[in-house]
Backbone as ProteinMPNN parsed JSONL, in Angstrom:
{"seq_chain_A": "XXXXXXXXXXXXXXXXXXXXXXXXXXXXXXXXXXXXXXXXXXXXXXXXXXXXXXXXXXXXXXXXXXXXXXXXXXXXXXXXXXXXXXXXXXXXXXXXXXXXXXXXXXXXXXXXXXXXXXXXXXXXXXXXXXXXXXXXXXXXXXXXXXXXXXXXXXXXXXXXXXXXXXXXXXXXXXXXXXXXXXXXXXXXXXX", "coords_chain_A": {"N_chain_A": [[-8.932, -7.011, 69.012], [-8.79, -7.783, 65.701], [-10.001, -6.134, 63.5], [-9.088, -5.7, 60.55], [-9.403, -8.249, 59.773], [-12.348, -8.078, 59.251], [-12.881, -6.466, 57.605], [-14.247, -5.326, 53.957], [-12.665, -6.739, 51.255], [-11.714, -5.688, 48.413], [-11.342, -7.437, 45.217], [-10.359, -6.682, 41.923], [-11.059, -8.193, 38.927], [-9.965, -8.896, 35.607], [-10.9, -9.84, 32.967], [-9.958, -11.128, 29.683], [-11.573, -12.143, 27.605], [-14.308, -13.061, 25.659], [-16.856, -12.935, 26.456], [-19.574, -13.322, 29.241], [-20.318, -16.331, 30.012], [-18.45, -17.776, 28.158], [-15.769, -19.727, 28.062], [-12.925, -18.167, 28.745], [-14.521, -16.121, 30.829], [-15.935, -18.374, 32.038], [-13.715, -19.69, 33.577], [-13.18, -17.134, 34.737], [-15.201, -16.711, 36.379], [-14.931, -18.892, 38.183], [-12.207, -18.333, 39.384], [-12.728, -16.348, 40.42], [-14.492, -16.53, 42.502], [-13.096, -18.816, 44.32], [-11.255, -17.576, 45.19], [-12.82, -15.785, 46.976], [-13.703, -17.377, 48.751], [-11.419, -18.624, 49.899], [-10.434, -16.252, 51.152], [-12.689, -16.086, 52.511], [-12.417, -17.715, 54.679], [-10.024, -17.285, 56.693], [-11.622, -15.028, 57.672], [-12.263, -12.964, 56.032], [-14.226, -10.53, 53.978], [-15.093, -10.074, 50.504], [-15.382, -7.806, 48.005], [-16.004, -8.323, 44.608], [-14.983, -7.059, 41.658], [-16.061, -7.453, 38.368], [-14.331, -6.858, 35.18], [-14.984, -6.775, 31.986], [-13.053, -6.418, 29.553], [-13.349, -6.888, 26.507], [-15.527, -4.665, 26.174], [-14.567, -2.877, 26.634], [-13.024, -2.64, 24.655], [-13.305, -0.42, 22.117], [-12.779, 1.626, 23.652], [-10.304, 1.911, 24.428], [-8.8, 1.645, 21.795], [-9.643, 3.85, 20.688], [-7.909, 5.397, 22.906], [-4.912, 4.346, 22.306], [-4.946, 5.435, 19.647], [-5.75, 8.106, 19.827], [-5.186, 9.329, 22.692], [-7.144, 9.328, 24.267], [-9.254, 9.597, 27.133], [-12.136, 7.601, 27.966], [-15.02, 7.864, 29.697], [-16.028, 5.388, 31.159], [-13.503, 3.894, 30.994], [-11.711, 5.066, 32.56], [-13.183, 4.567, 34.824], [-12.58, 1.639, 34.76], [-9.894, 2.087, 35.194], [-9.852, 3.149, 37.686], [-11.018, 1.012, 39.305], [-9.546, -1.192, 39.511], [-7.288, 0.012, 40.65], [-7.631, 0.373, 42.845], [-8.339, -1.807, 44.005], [-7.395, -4.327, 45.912], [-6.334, -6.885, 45.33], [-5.993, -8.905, 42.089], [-7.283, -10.682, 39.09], [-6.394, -11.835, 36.704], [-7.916, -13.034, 33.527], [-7.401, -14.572, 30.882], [-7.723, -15.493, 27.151], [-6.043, -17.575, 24.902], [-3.841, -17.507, 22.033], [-2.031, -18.563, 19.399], [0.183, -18.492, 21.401], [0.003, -16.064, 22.687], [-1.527, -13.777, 25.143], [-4.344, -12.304, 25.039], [-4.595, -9.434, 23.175], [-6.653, -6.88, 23.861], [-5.972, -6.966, 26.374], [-3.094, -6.605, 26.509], [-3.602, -3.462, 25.917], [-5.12, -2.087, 28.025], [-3.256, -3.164, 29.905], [-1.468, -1.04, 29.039], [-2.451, 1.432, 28.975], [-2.589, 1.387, 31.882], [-0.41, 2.288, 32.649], [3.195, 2.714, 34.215], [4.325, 1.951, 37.341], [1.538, 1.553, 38.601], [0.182, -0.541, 38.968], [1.715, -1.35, 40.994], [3.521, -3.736, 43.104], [1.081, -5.624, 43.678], [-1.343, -8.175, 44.515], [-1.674, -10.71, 41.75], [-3.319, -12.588, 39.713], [-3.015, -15.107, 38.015], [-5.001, -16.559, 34.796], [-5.558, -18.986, 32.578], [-6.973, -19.43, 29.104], [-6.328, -21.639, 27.672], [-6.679, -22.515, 24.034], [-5.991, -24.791, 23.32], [-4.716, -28.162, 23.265], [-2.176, -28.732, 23.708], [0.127, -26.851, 25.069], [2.795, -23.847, 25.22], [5.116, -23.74, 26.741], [6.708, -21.49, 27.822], [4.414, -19.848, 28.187], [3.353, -18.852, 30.792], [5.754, -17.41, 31.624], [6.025, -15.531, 29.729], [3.497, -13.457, 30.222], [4.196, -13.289, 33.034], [6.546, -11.634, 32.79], [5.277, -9.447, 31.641], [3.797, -8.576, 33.443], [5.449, -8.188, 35.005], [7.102, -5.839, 34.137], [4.403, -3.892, 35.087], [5.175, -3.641, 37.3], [3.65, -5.406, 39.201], [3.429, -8.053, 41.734], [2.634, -11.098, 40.661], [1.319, -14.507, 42.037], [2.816, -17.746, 42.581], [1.478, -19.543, 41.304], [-0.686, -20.596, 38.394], [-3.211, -20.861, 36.958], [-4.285, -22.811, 34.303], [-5.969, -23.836, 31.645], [-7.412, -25.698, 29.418], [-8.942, -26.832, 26.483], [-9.82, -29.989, 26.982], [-11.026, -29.302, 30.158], [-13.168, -28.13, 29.753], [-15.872, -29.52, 29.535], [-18.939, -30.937, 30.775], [-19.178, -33.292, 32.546], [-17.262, -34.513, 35.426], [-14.567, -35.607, 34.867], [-11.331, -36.302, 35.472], [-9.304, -34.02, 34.327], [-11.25, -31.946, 34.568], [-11.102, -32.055, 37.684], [-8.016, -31.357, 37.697], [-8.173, -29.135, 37.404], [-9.774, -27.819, 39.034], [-8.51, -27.741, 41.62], [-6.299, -26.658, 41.368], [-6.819, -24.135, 40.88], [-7.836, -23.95, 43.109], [-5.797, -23.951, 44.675], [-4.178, -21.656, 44.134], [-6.098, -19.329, 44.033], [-6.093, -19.385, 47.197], [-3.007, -18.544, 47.358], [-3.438, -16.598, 46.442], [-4.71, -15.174, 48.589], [-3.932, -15.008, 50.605], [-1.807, -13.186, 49.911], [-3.303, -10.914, 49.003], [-4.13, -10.184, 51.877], [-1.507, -9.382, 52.912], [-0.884, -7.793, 51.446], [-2.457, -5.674, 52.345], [-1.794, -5.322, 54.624]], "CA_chain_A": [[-9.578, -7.642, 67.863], [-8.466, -7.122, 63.98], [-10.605, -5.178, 62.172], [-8.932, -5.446, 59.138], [-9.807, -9.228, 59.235], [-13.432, -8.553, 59.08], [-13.376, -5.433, 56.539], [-14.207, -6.121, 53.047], [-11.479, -6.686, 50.805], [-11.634, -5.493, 47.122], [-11.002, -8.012, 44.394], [-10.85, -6.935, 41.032], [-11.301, -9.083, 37.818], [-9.797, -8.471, 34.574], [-11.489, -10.847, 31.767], [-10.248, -10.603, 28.289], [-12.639, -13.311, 26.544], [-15.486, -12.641, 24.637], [-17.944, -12.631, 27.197], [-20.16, -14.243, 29.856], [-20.744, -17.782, 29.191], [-17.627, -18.328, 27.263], [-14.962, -20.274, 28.722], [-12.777, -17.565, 29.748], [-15.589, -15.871, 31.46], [-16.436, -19.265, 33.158], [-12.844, -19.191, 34.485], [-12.639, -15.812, 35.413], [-15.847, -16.848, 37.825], [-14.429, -19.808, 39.418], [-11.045, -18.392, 40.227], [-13.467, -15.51, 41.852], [-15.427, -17.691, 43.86], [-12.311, -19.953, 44.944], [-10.45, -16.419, 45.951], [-13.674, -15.607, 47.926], [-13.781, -18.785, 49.43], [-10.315, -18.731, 50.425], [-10.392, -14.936, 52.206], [-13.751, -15.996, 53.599], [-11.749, -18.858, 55.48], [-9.302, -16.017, 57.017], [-12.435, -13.969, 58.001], [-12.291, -11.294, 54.74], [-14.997, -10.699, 53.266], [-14.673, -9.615, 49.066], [-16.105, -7.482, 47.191], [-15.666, -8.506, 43.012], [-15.222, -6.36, 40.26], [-15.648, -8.084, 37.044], [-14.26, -5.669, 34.183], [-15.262, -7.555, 30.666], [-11.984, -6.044, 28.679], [-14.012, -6.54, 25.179], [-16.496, -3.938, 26.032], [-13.523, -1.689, 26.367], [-11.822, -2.627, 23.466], [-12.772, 0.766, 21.099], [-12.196, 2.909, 24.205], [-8.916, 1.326, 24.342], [-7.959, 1.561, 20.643], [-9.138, 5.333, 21.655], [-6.788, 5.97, 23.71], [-4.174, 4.17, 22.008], [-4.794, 6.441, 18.967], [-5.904, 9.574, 20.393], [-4.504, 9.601, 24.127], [-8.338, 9.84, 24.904], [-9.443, 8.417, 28.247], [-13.18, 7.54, 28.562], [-15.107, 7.881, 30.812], [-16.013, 3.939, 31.325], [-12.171, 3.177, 30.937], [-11.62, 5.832, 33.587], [-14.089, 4.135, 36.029], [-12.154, 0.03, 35.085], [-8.893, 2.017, 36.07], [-10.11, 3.025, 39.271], [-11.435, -0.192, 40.635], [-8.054, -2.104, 39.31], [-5.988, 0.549, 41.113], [-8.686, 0.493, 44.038], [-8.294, -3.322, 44.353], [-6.04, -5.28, 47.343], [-6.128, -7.895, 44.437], [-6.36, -8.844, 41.105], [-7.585, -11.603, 38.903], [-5.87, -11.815, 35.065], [-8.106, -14.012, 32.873], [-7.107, -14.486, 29.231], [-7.968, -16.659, 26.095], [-4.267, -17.639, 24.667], [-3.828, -17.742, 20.625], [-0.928, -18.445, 19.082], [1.198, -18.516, 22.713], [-0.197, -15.127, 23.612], [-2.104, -13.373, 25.736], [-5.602, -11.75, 23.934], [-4.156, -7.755, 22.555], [-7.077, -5.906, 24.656], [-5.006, -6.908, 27.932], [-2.091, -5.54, 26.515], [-3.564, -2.453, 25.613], [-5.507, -2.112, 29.049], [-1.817, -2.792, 30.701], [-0.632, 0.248, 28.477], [-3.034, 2.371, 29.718], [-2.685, 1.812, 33.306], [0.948, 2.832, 32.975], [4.195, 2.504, 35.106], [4.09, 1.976, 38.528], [-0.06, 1.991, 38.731], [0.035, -2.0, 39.966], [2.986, -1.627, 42.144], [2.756, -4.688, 44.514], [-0.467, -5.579, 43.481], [-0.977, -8.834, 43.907], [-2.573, -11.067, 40.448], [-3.433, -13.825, 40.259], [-3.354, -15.486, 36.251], [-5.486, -18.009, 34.721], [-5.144, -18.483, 31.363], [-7.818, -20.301, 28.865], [-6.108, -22.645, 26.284], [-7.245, -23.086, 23.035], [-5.33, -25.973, 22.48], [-3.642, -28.749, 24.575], [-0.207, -28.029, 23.96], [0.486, -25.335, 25.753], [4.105, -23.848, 25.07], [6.43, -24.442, 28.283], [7.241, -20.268, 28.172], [3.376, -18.714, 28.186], [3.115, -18.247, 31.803], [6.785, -16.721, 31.983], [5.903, -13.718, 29.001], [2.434, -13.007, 31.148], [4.801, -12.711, 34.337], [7.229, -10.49, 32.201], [4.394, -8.587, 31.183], [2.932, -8.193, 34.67], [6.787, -7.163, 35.935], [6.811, -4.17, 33.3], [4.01, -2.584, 35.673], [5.823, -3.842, 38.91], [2.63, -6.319, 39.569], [3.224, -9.33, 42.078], [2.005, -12.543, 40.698], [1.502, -15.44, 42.589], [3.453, -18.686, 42.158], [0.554, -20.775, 40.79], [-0.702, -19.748, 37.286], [-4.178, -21.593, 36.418], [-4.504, -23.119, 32.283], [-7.617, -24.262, 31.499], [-7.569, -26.116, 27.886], [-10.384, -27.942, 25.914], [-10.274, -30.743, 28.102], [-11.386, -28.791, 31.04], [-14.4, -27.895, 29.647], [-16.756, -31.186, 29.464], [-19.653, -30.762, 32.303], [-18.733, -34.397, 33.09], [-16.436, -35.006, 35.906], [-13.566, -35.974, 34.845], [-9.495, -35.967, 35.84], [-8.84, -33.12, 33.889], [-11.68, -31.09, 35.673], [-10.681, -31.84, 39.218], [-6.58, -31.292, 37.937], [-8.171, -27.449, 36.96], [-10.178, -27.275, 40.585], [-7.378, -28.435, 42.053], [-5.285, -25.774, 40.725], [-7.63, -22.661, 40.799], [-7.93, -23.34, 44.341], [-3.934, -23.3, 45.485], [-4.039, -20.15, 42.96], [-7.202, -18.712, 44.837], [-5.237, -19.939, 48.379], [-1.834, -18.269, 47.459], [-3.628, -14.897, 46.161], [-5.732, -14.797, 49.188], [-2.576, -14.731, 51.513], [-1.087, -12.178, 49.18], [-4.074, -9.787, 49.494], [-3.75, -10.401, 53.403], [-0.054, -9.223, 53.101], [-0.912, -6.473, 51.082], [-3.178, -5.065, 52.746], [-1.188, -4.372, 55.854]], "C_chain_A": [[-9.034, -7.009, 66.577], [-9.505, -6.973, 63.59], [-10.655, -5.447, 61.061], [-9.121, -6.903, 58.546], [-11.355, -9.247, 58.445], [-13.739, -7.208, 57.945], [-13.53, -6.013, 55.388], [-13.089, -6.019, 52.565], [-11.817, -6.25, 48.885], [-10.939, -6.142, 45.817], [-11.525, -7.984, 42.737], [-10.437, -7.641, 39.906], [-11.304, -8.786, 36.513], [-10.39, -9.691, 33.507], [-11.024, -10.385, 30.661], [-10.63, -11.514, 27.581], [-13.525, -12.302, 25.951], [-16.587, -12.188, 25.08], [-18.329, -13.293, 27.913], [-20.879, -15.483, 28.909], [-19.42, -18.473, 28.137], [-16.461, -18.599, 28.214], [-13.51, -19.142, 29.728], [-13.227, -16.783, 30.736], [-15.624, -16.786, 32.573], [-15.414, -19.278, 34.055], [-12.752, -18.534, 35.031], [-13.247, -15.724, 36.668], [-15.392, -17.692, 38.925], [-13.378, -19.54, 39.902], [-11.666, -17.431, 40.906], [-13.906, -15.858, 42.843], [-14.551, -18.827, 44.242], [-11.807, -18.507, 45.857], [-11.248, -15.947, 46.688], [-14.04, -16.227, 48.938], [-13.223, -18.434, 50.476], [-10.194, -17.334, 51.532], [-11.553, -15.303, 52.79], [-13.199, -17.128, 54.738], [-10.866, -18.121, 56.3], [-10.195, -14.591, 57.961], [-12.41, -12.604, 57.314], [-13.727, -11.722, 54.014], [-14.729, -9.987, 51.556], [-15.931, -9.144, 48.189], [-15.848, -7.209, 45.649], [-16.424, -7.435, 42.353], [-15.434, -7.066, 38.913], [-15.584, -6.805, 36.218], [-14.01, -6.525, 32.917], [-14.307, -5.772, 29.695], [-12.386, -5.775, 27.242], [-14.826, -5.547, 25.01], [-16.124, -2.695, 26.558], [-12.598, -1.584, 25.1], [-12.406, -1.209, 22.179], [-12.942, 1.982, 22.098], [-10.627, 2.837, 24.13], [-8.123, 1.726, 22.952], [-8.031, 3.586, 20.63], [-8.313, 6.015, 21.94], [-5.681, 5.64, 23.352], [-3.894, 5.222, 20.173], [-4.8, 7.864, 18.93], [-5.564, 10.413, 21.831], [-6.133, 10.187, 24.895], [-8.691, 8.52, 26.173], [-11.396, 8.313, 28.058], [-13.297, 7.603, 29.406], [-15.655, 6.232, 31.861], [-14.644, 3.201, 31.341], [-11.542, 3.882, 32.448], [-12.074, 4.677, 34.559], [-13.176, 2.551, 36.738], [-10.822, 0.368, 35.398], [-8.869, 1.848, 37.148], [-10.561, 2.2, 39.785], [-10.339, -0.806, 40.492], [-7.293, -1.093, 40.145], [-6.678, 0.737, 42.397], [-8.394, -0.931, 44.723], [-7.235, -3.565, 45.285], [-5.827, -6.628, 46.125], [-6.593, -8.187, 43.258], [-6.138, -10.126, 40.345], [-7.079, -11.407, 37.037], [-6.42, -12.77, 34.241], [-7.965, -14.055, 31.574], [-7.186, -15.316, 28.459], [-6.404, -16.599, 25.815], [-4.535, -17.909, 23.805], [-2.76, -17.726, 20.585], [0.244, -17.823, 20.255], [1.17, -17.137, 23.143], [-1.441, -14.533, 23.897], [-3.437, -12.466, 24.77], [-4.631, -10.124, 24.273], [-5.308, -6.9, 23.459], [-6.421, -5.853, 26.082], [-4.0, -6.263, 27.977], [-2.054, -4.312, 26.562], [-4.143, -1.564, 26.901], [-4.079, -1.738, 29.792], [-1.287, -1.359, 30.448], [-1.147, 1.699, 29.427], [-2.757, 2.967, 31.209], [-1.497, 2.638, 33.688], [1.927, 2.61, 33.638], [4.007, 2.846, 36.109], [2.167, 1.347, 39.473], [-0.136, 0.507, 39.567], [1.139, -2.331, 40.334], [2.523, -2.655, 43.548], [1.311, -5.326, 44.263], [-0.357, -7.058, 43.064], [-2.21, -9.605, 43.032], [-2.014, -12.429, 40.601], [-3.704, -14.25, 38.372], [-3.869, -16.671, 36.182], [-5.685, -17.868, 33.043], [-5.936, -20.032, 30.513], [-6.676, -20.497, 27.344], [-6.735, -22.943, 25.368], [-7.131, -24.452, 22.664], [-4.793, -26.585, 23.814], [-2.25, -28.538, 24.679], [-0.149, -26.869, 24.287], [1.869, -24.948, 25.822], [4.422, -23.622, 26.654], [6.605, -22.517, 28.593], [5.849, -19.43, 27.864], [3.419, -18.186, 29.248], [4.554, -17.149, 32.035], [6.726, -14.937, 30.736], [4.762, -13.62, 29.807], [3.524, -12.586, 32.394], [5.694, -11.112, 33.986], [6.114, -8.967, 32.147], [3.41, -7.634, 32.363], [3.86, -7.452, 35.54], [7.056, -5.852, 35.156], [6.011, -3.299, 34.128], [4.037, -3.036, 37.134], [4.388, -4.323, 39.42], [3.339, -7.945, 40.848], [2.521, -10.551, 41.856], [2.066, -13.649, 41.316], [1.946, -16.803, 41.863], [2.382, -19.404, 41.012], [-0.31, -20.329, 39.441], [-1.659, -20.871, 37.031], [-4.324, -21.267, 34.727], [-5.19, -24.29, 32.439], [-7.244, -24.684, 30.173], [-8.919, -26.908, 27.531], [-10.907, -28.523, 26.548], [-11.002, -30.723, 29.168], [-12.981, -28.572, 30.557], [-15.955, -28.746, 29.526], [-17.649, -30.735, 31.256], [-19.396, -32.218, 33.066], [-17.202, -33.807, 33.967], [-15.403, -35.669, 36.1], [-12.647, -35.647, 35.209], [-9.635, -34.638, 36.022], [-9.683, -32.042, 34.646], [-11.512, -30.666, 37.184], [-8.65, -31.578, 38.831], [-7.51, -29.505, 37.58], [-8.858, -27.15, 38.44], [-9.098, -27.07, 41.413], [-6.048, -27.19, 42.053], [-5.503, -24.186, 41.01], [-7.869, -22.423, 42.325], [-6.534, -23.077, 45.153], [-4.008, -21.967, 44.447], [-4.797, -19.607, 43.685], [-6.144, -19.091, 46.541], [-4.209, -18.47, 48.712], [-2.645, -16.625, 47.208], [-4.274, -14.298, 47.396], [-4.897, -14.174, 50.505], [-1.914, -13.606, 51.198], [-1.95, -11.098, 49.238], [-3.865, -9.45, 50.577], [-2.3, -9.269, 53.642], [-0.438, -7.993, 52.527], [-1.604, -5.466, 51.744], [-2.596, -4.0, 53.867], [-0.267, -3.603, 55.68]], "O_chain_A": [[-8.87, -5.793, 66.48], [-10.072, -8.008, 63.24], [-11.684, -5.528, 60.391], [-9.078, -7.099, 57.331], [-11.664, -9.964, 57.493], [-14.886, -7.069, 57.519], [-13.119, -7.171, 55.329], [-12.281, -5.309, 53.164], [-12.358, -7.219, 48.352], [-10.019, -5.502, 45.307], [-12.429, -8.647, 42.227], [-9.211, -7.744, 39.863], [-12.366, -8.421, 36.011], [-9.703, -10.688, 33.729], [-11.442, -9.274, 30.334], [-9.83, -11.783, 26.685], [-13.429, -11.081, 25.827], [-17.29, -11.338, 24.533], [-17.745, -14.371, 27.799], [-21.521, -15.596, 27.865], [-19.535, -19.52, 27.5], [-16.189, -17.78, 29.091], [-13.209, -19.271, 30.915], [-12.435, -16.62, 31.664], [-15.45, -16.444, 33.743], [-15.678, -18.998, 35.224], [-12.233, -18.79, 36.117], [-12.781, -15.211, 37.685], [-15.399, -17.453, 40.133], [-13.095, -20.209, 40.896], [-11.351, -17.394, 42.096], [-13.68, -15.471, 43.989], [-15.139, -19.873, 44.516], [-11.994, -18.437, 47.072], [-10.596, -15.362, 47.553], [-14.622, -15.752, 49.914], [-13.706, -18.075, 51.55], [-9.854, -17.536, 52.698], [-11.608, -14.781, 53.904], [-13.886, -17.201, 55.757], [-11.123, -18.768, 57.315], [-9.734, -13.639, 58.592], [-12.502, -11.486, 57.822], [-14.152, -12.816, 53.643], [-13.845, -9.137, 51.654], [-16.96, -9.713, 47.822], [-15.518, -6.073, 45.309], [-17.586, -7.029, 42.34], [-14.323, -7.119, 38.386], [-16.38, -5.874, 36.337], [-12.88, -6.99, 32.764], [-14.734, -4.655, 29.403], [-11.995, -4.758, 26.671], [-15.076, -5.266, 23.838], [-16.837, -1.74, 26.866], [-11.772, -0.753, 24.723], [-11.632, -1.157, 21.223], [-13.183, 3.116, 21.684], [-9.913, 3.77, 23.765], [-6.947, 2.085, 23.001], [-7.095, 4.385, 20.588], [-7.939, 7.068, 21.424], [-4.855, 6.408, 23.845], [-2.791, 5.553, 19.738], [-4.113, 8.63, 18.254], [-5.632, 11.622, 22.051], [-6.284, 11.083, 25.726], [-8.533, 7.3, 26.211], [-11.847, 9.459, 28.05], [-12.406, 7.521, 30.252], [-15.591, 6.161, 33.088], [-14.606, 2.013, 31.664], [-10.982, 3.189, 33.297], [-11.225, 3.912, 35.017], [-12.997, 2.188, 37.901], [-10.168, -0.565, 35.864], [-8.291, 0.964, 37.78], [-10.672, 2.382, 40.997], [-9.912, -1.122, 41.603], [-6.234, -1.66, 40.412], [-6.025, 1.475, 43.135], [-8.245, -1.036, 45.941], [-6.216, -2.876, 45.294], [-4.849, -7.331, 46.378], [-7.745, -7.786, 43.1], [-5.136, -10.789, 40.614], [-7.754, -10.658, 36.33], [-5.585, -13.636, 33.977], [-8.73, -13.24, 31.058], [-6.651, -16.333, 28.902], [-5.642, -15.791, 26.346], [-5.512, -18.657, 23.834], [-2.126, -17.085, 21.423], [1.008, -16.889, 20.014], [2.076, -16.769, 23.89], [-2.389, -14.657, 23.121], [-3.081, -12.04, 23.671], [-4.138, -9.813, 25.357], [-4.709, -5.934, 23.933], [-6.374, -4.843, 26.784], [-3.68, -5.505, 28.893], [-1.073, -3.711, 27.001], [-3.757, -0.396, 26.957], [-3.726, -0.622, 30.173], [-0.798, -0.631, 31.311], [-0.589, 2.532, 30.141], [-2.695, 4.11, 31.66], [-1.425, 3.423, 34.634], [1.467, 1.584, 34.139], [3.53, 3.971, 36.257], [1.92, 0.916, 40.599], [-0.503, 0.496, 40.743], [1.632, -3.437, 40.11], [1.727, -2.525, 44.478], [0.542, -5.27, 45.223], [0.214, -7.475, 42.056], [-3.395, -9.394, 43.289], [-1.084, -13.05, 41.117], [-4.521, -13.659, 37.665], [-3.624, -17.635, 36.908], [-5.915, -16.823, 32.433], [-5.766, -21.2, 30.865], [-6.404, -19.753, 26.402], [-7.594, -23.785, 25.63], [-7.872, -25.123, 21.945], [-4.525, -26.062, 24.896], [-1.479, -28.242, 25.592], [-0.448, -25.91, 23.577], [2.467, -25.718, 26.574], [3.599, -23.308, 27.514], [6.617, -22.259, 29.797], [6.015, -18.344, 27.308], [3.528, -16.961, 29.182], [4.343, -16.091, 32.628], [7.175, -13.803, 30.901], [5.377, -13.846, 30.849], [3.588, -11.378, 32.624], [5.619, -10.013, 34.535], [6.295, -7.82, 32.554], [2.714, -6.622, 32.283], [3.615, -6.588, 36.381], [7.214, -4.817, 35.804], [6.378, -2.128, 34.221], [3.148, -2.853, 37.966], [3.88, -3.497, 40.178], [3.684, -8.917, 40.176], [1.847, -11.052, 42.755], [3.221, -14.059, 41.2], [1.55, -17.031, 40.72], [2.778, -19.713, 39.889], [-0.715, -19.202, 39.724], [-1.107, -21.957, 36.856], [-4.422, -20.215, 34.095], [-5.055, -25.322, 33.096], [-6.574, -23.798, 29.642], [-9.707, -27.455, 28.302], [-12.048, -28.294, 26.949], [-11.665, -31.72, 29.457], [-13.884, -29.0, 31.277], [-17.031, -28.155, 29.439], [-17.189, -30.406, 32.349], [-19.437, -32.173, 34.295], [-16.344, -33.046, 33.517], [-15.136, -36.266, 37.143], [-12.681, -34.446, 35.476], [-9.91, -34.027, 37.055], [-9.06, -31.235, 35.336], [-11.664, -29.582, 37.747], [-7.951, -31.646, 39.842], [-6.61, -28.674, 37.7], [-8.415, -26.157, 39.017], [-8.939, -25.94, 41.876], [-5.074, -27.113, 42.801], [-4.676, -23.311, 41.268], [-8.047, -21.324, 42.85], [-6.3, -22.226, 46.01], [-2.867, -21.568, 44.677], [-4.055, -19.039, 44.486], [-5.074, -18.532, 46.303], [-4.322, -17.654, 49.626], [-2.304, -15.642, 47.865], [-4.444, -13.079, 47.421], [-5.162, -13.178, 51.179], [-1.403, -12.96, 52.113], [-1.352, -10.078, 49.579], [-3.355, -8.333, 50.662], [-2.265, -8.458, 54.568], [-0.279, -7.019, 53.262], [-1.2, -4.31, 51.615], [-2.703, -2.789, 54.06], [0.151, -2.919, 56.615]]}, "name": "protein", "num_of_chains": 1, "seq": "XXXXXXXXXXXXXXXXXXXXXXXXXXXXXXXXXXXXXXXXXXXXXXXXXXXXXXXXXXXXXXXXXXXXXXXXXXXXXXXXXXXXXXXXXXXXXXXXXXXXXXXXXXXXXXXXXXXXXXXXXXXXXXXXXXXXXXXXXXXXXXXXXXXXXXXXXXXXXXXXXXXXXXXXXXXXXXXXXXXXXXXXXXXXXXX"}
């Protein structure tokens, strides 16, 4: 019998929105609960971290001015470097990624998410979405030798309507081959 099917699995959840209830938030839950889904289909069970990135942002500037670690920044390293997987959710302005993610990345340092694989979902302000966001996020994720999975969930305006429309089932639709492909990639990592 495998074992390591039925152990839990550790999935943690980087958010850099604003907060619960705000659209990247709402993302950050449903690609959790698709990637929970998906390993519970496999026989894994998951246990989520959510780490709300804003309510690190002046340990962060912290440490980027004073080389000081908290002890709450401390704690959202160790479950991200604790994790079999990881969840990247980010508002997008002006074709990049929200600045507390970057500064988070800085922190963790070189090497720290070696293999590690992430999974990106990325909340649109806007419908145009430039053609080269997901490829600087990948860049940005190969700087700390991260594995991202093929499938890169973007969420825009549209998406957000509690009505049932298209555009909601093209973002389900999406979050779950993204949740799917990461869930396989934990699997792999693991062993």
């Amino acid at each position: 019998m495998n074992t390591a099917a039925w152990s839990p699995v550790s999935l943690a959840v980087l958010c850099a929105g604003v907060g619960y209830g705000r659209p990247t938030r709402l993302l950050a839950d449903w690609v959790a609960e698709a990637v929970c889904r998906s390993l519970a289909v496999g026989g894994a069970r998951a246990e989520v971290e959510v780490l709300e990135l804003h309510r690190l942002a002046a340990d962060l500037a912290q440490h980027s001015t004073h080389d000081r670690v908290s002890l709450d920044l401390r704690e959202a390293i160790a479950a991200v470097v604790a994790a079999d997987g990881l969840v990247v959710a980010t508002p997008v302005l002006a074709a990049s990624p929200s600045e507390v993610l970057d500064l988070f990345f800085a922190v963790l340092g070189d090497g720290v998410l070696s293999g590690m694989p992430v999974l990106l979902a990325l909340n649109s302000g806007s419908r145009r979405r430039p053609p080269d966001l997901a490829q600087v996020l990948r860049r940005r994720l190969a700087s700390v030798h991260a594995d991202p999975v093929l499938t890169v969930v973007v969420a825009d305006p549209a998406d957000w309507p509690a009505t049932a429309h298209s555009d909601a089932a093209r973002l389900r639709a999406c979050i779950d081959q993204a949740a799917a492909e990461l869930a396989v990639a934990m699997r792999s990592h693991r062993q």
